[in-house]
Biopython code that builds the backbone (N, CA, C, O; Angstrom):
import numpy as np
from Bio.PDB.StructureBuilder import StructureBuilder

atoms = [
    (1, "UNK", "N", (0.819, -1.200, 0.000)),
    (1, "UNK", "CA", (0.000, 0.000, 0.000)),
    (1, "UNK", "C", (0.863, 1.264, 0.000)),
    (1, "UNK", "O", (0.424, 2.348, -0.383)),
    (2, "UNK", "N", (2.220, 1.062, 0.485)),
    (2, "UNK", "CA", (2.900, 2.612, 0.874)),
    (2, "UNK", "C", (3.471, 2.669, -0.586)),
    (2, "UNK", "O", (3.568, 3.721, -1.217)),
    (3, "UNK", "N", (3.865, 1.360, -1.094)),
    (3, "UNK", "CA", (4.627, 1.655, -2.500)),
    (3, "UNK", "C", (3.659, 2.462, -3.387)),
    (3, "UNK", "O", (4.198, 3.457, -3.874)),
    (4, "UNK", "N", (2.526, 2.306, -3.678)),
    (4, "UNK", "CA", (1.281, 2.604, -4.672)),
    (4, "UNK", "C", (1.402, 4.479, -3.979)),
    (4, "UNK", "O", (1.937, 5.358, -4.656)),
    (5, "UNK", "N", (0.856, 4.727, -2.706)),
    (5, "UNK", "CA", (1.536, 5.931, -2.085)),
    (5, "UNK", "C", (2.407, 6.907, -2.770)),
    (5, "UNK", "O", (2.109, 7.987, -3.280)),
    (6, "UNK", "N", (3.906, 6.115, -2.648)),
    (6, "UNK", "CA", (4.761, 7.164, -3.512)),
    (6, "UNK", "C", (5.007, 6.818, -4.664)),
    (6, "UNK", "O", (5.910, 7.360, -5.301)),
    (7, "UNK", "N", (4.128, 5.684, -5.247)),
    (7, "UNK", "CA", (4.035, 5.685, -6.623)),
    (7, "UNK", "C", (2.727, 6.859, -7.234)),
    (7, "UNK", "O", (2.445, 6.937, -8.429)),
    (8, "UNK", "N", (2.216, 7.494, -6.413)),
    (8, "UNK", "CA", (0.973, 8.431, -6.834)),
    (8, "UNK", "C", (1.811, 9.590, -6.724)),
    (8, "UNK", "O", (2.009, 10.341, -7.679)),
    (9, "UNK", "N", (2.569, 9.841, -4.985)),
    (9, "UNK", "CA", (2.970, 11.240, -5.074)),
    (9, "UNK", "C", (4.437, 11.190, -6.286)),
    (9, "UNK", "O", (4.820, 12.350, -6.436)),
    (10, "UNK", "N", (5.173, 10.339, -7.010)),
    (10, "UNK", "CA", (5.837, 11.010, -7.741)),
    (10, "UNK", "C", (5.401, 11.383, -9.327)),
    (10, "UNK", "O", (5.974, 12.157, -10.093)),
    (11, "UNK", "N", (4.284, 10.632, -9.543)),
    (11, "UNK", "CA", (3.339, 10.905, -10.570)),
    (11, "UNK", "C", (2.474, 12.148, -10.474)),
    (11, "UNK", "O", (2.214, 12.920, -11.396)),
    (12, "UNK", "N", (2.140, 12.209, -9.431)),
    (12, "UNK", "CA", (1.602, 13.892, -9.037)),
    (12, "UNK", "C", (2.853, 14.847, -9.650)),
    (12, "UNK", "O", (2.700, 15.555, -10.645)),
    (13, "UNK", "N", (4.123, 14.750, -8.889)),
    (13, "UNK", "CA", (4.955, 15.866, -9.001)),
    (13, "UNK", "C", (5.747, 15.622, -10.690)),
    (13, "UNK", "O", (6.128, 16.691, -11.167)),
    (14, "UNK", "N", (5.926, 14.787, -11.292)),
    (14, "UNK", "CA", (5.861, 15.359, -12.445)),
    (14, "UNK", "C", (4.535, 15.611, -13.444)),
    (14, "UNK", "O", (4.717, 16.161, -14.530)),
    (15, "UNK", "N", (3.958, 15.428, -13.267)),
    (15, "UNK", "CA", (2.702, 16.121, -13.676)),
    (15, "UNK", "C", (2.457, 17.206, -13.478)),
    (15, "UNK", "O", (1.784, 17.839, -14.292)),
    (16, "UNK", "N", (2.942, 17.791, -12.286)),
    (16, "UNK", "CA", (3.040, 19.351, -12.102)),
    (16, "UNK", "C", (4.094, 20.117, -12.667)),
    (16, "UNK", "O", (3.931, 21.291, -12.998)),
    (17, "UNK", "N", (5.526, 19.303, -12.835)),
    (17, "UNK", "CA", (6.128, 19.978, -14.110)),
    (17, "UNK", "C", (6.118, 19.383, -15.633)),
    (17, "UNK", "O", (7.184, 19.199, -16.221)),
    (18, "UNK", "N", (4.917, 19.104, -16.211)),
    (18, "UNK", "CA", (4.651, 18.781, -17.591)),
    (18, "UNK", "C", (3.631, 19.727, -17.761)),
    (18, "UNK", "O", (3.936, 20.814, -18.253)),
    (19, "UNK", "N", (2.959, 19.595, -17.574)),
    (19, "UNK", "CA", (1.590, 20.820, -17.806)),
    (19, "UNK", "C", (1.343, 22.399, -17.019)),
    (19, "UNK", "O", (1.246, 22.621, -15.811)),
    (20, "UNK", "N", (1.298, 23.134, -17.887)),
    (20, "UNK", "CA", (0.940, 24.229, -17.443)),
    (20, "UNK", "C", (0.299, 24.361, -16.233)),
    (20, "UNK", "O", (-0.806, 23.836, -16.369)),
    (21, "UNK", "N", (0.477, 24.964, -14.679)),
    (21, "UNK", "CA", (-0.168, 25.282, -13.923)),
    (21, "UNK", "C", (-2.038, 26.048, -14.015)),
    (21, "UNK", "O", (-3.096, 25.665, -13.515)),
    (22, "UNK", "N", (-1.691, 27.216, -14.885)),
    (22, "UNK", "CA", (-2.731, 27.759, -14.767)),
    (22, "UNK", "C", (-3.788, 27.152, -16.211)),
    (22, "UNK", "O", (-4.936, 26.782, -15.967)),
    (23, "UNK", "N", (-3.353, 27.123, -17.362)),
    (23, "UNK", "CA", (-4.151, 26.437, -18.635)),
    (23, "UNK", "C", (-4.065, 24.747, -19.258)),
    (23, "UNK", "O", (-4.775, 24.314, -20.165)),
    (24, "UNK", "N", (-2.972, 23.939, -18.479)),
    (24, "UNK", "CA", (-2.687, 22.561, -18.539)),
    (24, "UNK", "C", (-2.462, 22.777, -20.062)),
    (24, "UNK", "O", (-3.124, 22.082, -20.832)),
    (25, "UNK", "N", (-1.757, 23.505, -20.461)),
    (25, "UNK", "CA", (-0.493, 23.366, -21.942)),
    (25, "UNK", "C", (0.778, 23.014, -21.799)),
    (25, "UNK", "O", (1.344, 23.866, -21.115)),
    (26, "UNK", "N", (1.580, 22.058, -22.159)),
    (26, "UNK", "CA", (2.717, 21.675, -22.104)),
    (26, "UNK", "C", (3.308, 22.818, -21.722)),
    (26, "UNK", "O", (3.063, 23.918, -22.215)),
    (27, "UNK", "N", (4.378, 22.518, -20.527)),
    (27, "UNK", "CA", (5.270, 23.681, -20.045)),
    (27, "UNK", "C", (5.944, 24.054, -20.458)),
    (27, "UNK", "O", (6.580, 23.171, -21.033)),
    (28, "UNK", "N", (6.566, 25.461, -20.678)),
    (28, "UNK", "CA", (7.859, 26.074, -21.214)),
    (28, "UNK", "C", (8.918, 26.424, -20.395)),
    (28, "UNK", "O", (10.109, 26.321, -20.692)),
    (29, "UNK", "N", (8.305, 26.978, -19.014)),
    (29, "UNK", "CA", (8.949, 27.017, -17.857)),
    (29, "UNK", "C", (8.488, 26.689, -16.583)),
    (29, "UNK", "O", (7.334, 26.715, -16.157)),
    (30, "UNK", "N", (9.828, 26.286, -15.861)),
    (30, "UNK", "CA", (9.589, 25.335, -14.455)),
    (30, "UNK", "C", (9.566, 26.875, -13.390)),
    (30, "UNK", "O", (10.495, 27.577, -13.792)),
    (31, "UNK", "N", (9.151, 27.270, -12.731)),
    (31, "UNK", "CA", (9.708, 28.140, -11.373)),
    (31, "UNK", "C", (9.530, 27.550, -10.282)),
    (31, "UNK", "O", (8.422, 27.276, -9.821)),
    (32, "UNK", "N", (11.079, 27.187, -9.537)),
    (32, "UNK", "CA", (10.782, 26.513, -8.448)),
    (32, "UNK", "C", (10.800, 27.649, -7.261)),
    (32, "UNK", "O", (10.184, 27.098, -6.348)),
    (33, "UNK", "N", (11.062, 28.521, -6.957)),
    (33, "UNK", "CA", (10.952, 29.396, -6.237)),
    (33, "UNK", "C", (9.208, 30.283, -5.504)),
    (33, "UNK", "O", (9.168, 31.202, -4.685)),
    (34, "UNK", "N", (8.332, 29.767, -5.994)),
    (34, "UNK", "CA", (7.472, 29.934, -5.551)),
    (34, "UNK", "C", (6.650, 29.739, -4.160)),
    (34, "UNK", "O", (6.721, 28.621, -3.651)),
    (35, "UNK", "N", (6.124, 30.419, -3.713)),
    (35, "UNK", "CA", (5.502, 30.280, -1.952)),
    (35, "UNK", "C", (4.665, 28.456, -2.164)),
    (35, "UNK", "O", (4.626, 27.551, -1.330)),
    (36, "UNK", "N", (4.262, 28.474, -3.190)),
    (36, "UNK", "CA", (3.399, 27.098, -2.901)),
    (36, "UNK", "C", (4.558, 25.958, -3.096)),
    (36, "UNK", "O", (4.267, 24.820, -2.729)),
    (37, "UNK", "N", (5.657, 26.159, -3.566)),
    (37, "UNK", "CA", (6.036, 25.246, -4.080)),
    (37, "UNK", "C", (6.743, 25.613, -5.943)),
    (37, "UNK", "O", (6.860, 26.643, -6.606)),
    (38, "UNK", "N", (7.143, 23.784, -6.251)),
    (38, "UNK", "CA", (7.590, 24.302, -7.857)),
    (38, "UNK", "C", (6.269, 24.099, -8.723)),
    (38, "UNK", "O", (5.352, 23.288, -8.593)),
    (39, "UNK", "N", (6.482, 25.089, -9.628)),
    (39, "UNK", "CA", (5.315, 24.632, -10.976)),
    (39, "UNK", "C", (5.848, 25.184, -11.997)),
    (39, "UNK", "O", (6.738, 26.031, -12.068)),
    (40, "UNK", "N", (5.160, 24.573, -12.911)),
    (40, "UNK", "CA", (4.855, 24.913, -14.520)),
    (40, "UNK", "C", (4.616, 25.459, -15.007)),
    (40, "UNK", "O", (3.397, 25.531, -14.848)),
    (41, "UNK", "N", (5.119, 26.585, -16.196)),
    (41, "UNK", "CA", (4.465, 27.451, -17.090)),
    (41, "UNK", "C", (4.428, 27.669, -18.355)),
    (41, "UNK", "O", (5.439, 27.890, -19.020)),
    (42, "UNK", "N", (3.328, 27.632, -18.790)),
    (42, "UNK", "CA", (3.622, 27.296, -20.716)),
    (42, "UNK", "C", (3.650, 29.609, -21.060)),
    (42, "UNK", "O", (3.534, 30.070, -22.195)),
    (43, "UNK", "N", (3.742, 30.091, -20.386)),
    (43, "UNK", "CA", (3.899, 31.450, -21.036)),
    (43, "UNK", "C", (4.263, 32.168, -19.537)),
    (43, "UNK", "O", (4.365, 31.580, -18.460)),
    (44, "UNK", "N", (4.454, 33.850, -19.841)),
    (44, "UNK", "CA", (5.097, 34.473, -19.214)),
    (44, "UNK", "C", (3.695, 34.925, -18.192)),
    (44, "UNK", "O", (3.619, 35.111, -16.978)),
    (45, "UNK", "N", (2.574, 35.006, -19.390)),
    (45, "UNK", "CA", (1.169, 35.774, -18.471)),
    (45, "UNK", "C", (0.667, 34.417, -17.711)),
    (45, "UNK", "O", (-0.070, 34.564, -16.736)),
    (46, "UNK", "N", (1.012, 33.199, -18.090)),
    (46, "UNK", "CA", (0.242, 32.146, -17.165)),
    (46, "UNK", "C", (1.104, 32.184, -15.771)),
    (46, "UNK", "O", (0.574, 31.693, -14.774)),
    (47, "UNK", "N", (2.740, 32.891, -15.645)),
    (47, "UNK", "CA", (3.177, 32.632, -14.642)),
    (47, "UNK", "C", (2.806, 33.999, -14.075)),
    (47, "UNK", "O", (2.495, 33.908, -12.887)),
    (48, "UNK", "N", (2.749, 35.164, -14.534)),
    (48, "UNK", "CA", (2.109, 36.315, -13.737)),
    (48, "UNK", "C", (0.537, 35.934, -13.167)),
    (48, "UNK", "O", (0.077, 36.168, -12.049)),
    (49, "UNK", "N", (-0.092, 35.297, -14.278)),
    (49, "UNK", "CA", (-1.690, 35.274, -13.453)),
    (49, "UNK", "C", (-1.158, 34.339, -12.169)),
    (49, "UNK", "O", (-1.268, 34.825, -11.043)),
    (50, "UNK", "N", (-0.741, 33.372, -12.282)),
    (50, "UNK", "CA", (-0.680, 32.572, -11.134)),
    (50, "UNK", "C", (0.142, 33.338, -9.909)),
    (50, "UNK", "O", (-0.352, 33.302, -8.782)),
    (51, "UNK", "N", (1.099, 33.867, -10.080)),
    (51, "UNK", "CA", (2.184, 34.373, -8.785)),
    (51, "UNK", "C", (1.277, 35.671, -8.690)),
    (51, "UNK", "O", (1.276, 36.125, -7.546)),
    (52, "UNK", "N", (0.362, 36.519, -9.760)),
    (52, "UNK", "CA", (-0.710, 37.828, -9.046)),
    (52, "UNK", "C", (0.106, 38.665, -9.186)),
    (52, "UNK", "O", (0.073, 39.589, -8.373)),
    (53, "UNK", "N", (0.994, 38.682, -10.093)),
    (53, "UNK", "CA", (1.409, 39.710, -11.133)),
    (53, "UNK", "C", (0.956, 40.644, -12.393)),
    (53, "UNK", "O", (0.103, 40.192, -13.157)),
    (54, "UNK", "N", (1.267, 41.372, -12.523)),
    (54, "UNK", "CA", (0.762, 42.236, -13.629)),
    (54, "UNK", "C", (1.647, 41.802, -14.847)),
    (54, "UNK", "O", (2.870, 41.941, -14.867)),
    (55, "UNK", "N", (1.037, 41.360, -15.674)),
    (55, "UNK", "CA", (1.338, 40.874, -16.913)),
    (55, "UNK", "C", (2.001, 42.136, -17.715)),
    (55, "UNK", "O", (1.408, 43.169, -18.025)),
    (56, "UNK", "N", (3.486, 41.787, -18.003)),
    (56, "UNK", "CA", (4.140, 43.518, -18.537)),
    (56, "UNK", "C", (4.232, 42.699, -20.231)),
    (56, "UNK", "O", (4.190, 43.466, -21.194)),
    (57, "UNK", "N", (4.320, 41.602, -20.429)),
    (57, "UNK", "CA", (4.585, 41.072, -21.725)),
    (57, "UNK", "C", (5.740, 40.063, -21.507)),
    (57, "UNK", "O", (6.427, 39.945, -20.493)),
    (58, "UNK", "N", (5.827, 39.264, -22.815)),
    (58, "UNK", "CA", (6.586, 38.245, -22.702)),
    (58, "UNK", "C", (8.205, 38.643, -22.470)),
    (58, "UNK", "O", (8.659, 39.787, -22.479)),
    (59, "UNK", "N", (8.648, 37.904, -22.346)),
    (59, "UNK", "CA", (9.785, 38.268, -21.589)),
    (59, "UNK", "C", (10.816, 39.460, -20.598)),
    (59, "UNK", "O", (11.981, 39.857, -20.645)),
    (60, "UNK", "N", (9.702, 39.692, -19.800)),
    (60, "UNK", "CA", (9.919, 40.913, -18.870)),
    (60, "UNK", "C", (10.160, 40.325, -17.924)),
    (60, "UNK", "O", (10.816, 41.065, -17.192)),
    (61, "UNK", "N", (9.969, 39.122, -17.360)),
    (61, "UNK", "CA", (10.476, 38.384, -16.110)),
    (61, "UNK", "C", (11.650, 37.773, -16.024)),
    (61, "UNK", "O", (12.098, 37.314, -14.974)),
    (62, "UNK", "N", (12.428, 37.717, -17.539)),
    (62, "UNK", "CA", (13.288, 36.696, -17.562)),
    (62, "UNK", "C", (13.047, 35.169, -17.359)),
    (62, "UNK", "O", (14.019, 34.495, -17.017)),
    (63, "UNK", "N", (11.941, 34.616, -17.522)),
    (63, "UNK", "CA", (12.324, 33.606, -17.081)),
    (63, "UNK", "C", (12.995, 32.255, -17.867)),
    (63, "UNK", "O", (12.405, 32.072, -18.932)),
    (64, "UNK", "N", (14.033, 31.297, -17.634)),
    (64, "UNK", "CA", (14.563, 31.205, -18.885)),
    (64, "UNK", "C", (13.614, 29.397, -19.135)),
    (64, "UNK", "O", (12.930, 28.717, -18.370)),
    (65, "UNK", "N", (14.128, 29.186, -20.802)),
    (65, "UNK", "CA", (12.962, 27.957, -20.655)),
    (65, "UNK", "C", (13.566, 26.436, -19.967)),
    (65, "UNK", "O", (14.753, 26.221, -19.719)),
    (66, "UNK", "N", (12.853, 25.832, -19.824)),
    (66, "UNK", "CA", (13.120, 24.321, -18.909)),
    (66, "UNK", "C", (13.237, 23.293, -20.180)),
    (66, "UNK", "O", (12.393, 23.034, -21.038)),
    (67, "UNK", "N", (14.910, 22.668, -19.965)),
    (67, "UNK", "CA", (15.325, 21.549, -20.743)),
    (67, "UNK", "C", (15.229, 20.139, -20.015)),
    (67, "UNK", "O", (15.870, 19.820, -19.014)),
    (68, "UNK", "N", (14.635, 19.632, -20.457)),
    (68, "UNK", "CA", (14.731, 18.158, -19.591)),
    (68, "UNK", "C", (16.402, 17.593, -19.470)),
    (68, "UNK", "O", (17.419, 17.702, -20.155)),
    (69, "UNK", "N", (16.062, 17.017, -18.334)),
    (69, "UNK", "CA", (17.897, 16.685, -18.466)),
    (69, "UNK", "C", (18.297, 15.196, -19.210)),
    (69, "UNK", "O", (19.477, 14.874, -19.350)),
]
sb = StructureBuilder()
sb.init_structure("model")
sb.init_model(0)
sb.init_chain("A")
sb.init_seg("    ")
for serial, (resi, resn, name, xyz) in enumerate(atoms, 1):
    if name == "N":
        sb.init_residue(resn, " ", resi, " ")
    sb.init_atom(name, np.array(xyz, "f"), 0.0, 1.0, " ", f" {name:<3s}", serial, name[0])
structure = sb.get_structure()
């Protein structure tokens, strides 16, 4: 039963970096620095709506994109 456990929570956590947090579109960028935790972002305004930022346009945050290793 505990294996099935962290066989769910590591399927949870990449699932949270494959899909977009806020629209579930393949991610472009990871930010792990966030208060909740790491997530996913397929654009610059899906990571402002989510962190409750003001959307200035694409690449005003810097953020750079996520290569799988």
């Amino acid at each position: 039963m505990e294996g099935e456990s962290v066989n769910f929570y590591d399927d949870m956590m990449k699932r949270r970096i494959q899909y977009c947090a806020v629209c579930e579109k393949p991610r472009k960028y990871v930010v792990e620095d966030l208060a909740v935790g790491t997530r996913a972002f397929c654009s610059e305004k899906c990571y402002a709506e989510f962190a409750g930022l003001p959307f200035m346009g694409e690449g005003y945050y810097g953020l750079e994109e996520y290569e799988d290793e």
